[in-house]
C-alpha atoms as one frame of an Amber mdcrd trajectory, in Angstrom:
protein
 -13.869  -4.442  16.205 -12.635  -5.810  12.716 -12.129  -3.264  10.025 -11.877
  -3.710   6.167  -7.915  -4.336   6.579  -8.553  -6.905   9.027 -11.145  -8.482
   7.159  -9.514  -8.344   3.689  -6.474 -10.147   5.386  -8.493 -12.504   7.059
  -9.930 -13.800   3.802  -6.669 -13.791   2.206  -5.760 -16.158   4.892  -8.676
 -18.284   4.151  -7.918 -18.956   0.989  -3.986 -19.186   1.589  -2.342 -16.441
  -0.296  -1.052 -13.064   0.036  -3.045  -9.887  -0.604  -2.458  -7.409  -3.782
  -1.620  -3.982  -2.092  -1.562  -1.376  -5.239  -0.791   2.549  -5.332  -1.661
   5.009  -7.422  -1.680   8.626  -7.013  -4.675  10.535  -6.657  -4.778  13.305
  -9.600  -2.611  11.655 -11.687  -2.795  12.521 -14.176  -6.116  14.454 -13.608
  -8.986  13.521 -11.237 -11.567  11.832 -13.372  -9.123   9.878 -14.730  -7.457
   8.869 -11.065 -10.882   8.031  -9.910 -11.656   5.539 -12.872  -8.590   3.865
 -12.134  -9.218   3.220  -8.773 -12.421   1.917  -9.401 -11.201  -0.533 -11.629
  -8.316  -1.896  -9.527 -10.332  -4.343  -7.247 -12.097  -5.690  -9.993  -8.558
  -6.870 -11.845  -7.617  -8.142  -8.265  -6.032  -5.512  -5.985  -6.924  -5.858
  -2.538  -6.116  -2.747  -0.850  -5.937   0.710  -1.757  -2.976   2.972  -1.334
  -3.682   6.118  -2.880  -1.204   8.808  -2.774  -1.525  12.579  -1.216   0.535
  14.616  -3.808   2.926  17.057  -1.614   5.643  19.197  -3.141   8.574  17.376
  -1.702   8.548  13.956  -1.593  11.768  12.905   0.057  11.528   9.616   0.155
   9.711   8.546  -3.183  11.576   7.868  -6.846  11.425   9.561 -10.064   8.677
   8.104 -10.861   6.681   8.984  -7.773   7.761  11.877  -7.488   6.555  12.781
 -11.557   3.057  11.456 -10.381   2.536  14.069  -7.837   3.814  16.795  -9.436
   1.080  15.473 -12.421  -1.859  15.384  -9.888  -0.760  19.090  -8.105  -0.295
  20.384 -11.631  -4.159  19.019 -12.125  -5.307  21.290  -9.157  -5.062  18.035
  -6.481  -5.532  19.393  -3.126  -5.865  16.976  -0.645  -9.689  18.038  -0.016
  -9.784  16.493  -3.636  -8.423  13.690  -3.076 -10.694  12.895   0.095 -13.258
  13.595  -2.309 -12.035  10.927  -4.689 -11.909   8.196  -1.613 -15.885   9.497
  -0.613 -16.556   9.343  -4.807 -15.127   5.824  -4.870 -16.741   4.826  -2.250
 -20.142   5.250  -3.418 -19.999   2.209  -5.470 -17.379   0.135  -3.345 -17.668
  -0.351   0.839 -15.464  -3.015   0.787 -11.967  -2.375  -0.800 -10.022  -0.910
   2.174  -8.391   2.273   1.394  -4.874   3.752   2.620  -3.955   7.358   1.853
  -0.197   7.699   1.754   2.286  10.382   1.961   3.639  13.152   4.355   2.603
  15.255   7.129   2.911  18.531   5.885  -0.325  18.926   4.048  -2.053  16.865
   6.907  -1.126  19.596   9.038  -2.036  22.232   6.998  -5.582  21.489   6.940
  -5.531  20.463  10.894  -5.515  17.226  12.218  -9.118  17.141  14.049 -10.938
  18.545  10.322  -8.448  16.188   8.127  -9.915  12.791  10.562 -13.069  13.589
  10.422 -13.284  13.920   6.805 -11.018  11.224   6.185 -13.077   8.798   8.662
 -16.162  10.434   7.081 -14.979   9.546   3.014 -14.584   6.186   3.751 -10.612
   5.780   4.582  -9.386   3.203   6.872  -5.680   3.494   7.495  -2.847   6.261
   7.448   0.685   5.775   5.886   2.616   9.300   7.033   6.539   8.663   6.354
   7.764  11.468   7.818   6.096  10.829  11.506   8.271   8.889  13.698   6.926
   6.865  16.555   8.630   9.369  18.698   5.627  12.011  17.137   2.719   9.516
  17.596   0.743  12.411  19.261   0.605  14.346  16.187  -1.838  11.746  14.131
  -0.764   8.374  14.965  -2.910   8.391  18.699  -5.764  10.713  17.219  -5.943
   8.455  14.171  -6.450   5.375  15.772  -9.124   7.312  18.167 -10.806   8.408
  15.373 -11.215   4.734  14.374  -8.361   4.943  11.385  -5.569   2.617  11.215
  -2.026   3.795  11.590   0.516   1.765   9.394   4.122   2.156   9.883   7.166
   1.499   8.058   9.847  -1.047   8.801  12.891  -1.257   6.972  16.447  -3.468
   6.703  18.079  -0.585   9.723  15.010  -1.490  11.940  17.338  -3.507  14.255
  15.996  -5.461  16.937  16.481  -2.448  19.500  14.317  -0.168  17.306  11.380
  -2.603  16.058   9.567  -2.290  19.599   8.931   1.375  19.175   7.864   0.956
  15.838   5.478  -1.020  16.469   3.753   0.019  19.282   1.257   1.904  18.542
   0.710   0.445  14.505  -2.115  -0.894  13.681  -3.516  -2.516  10.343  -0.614
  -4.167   9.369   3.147  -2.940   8.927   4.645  -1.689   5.349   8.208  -3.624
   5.704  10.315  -1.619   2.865  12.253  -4.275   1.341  15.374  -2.460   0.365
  16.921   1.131   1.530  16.848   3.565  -0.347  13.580   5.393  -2.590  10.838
   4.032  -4.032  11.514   1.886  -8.058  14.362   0.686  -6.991  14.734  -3.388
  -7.610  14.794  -6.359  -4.939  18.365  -8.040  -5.285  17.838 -10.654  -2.433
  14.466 -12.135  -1.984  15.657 -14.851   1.084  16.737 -11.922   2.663  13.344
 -10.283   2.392  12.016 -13.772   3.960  13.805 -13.566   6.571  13.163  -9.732
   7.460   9.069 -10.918   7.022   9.919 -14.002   9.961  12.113 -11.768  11.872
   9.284  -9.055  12.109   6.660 -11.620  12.607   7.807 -12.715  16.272   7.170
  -9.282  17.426   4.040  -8.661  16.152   0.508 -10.274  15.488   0.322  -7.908
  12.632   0.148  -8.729   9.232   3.482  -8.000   7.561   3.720  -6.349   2.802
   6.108  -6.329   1.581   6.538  -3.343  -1.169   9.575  -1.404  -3.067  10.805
  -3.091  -5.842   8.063  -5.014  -6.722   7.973  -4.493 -11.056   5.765  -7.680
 -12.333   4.035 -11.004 -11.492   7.346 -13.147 -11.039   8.560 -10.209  -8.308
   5.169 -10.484  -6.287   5.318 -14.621  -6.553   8.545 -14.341  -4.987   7.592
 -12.104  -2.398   4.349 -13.488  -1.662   5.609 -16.800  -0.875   6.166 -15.543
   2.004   5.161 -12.271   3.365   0.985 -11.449   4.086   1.096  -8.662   1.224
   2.775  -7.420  -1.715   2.763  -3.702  -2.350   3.249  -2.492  -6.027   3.620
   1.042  -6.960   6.167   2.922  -8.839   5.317  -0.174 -11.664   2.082   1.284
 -11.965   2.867   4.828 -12.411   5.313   3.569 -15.371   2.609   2.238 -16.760
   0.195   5.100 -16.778   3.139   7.182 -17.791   3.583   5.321 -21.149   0.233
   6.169 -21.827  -0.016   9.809 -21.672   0.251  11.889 -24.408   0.979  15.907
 -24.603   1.077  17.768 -21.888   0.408  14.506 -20.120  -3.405  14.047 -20.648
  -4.338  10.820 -20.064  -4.715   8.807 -23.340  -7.493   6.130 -24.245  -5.288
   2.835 -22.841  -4.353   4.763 -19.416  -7.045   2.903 -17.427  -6.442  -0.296
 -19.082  -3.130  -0.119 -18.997  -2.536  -0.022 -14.911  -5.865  -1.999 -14.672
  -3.880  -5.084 -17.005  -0.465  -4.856 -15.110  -2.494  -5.460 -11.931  -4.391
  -8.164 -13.236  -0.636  -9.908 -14.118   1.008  -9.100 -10.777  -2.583 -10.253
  -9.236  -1.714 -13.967 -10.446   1.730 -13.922  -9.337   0.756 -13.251  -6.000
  -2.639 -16.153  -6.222  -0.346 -18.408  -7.340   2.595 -18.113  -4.818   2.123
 -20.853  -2.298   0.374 -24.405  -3.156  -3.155 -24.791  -1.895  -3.276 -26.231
   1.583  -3.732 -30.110   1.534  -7.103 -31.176   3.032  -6.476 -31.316   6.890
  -3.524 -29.287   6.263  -3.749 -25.480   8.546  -2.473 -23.266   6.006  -0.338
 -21.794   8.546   1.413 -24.961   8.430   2.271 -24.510   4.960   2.921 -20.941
   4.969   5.948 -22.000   7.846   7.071 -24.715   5.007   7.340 -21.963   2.830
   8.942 -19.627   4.868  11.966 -22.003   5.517  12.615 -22.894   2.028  13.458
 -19.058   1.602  14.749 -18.737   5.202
């Protein structure tokens, strides 16, 4: 059965580029505001949707991350809100697949069986839990997936050869290969190497493999788009919406616009990574040409 992922990557395929894999956190910096953001992120060329569940300690995200969540749980975001937000969006969009992203803990809180059938229910088709090792795939991963919900795991520069396996056996979607170790804004230093990770990955899985962390404008998505089946953008776009608050951080008359426009850039960087595919030419074929110029 092919779900919006698969489909979204399919067509990206069909017209031989990557796709445009943008975060934002839900609440932030209030709910309307969140909501008319993500409703104008397909239209300036994001793919997918990775929408953030704010949680009180988010180990593994930046500064910037982290300020977003603290923004949306200082708004009153619950994460009943921000399934509302996904159903709310989805009223005028059934295509845009849409990831929620974050940690366990809340998840858990408001009990596994409730939290899939409201998610499923809203309109969300994948899962990114950090904190959830394959070891703990009984806890969401397995019930996810039954519940008709992709489960998308990270990969990162320590998943060794030994370790990849495990990871991704039960993943679904596609897999979220973190470019660099470390938390979320830092910067790329070593974009072959990224390449290489991307092919490495690829013989073990079907799956389609983005590439996110690090990614800051259009010339950092070209580079990783070459390449890779996504590009995931994020703390970039919080930075953005940041600039634009004003006291107490209400959101300001450009804060739409202003995450909506950096989109639209990093959206061309990524459309106009590879070269189109010569008539007669599989773009698969091209995408391999590709791959071992950065290899």
């Amino acid at each position: 059965m092919s779900t919006r992922i698969d489909a979204r990557f399919k067509a990206a395929r069909a017209e031989n580029r990557a796709v445009l894999v943008t975060f934002v956190m839900a609440g932030d910096p209030d709910l309307a505001t969140a909501l008319e953001i993500v409703k104008a992120l397909p239209a300036a060329g994001a793919d997918i949707l990775e929408i953030g569940m704010p949680f009180t300690d988010p180990m593994a995200d930046g500064p910037s991350i982290q300020a977003a969540g603290l923004r949306a749980l200082h708004a009153g975001t619950t994460l009943k809100k921000t399934l509302q937000l996904v159903r709310d969006f989805r009223a005028g969009d059934q295509t845009t697949p849409v990831v929620l992203m974050g940690y366990y803990n809340p998840i858990y809180v408001f009990g596994v069986p409730a939290f899939l059938e409201e998610a499923k229910a809203s309109g969300v088709d994948g899962l990114i839990v950090v904190d959830l090792p394959p070891e703990e795939d009984a806890e969401l991963c397995l019930p996810a997936r039954a519940a008709g919900i992709d489960f998308i795991r990270l990969a990162t520069p320590t998943t060794d050869d030994r370790r990849l396996p495990k990871v991704l056996e039960n993943t679904s979607g596609f897999v979220y290969y973190v470019s660099l170790t470390g938390i979320t804004g830092a910067a790329i230093a070593d974009y072959s190497g990224v390449a290489a990770a991307v092919e490495r990955i690829k013989r073990s899985t079907a799956l389609p493999i983005a590439v996110g962390f690090g990614v800051k404008n259009a010339d950092n998505a070209a580079a990783i788009a070459a390449t890779a089946d996504g590009v995931v953008v994020g703390s970039a776009l919080i930075d953005a919406l940041k600039a634009t608050l004003g006291q107490n951080n209400a959101a300001g008359p450009d804060t739409v616009s202003a995450v909506a426009g950096l989109v639209a850039s990093i959206a061309q960087g990524v459309r106009g990574a590879r070269p189109p595919a010569a008539a007669g030419t599989p773009a698969s074929k091209v995408f391999g040409a590709i791959a071992r110029l950065f290899g």
